[in-house]
N, C-alpha and C positions, 0 to 999 in steps of 0.2 A: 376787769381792768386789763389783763395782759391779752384780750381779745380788741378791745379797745386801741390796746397800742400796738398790737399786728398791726390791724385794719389800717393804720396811719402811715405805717412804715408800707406797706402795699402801695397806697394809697401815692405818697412821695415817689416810692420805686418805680411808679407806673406814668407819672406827670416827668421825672426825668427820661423816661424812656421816651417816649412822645415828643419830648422839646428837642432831645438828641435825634434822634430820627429825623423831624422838620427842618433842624437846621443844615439836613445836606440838600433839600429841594434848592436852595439857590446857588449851593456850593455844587451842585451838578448842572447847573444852568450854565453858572460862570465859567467850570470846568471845561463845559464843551462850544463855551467862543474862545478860546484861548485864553482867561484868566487863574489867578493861581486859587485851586480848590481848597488849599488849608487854610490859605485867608479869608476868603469868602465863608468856609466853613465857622471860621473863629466869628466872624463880623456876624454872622447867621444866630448865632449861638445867645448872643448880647442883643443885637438888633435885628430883632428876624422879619418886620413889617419893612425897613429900609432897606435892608438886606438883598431883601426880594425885590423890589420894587428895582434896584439899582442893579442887579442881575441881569434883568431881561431889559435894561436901560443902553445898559454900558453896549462900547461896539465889539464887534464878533470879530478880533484876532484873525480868527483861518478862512476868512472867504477871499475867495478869489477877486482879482478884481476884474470885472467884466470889460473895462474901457481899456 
């Protein structure tokens, strides 16, 4: 039994690391067109498929403008 409920608590410990982890892929996306990284971080966290998707959506802040 107490093998049982390691294995579980692993098991949790190791899907929160991975979910944490994923939710800075958009939050470094966002970061580096000029949006703010602890929201996109947060938004990532909750909604990590829109998240992303609206990451590499949204316009890029620091580009120059060529015209």
């Amino acid at each position: 039994m107490l093998v049982a409920a390691i294995g579980w608590w692993l098991w949790v410990t190791l899907v929160v690391i991975v979910w944490v982890a994923l939710a800075f892929w958009p939050a470094r996306v966002a970061g580096r067109k000029g949006h703010s990284f602890f929201g996109f971080f947060l938004f990532s966290l909750v909604f990590f498929p829109a998240a992303l998707i609206v990451a590499y959506l949204v316009h890029d802040r620091n580009a120059t403008a060529l015209a």
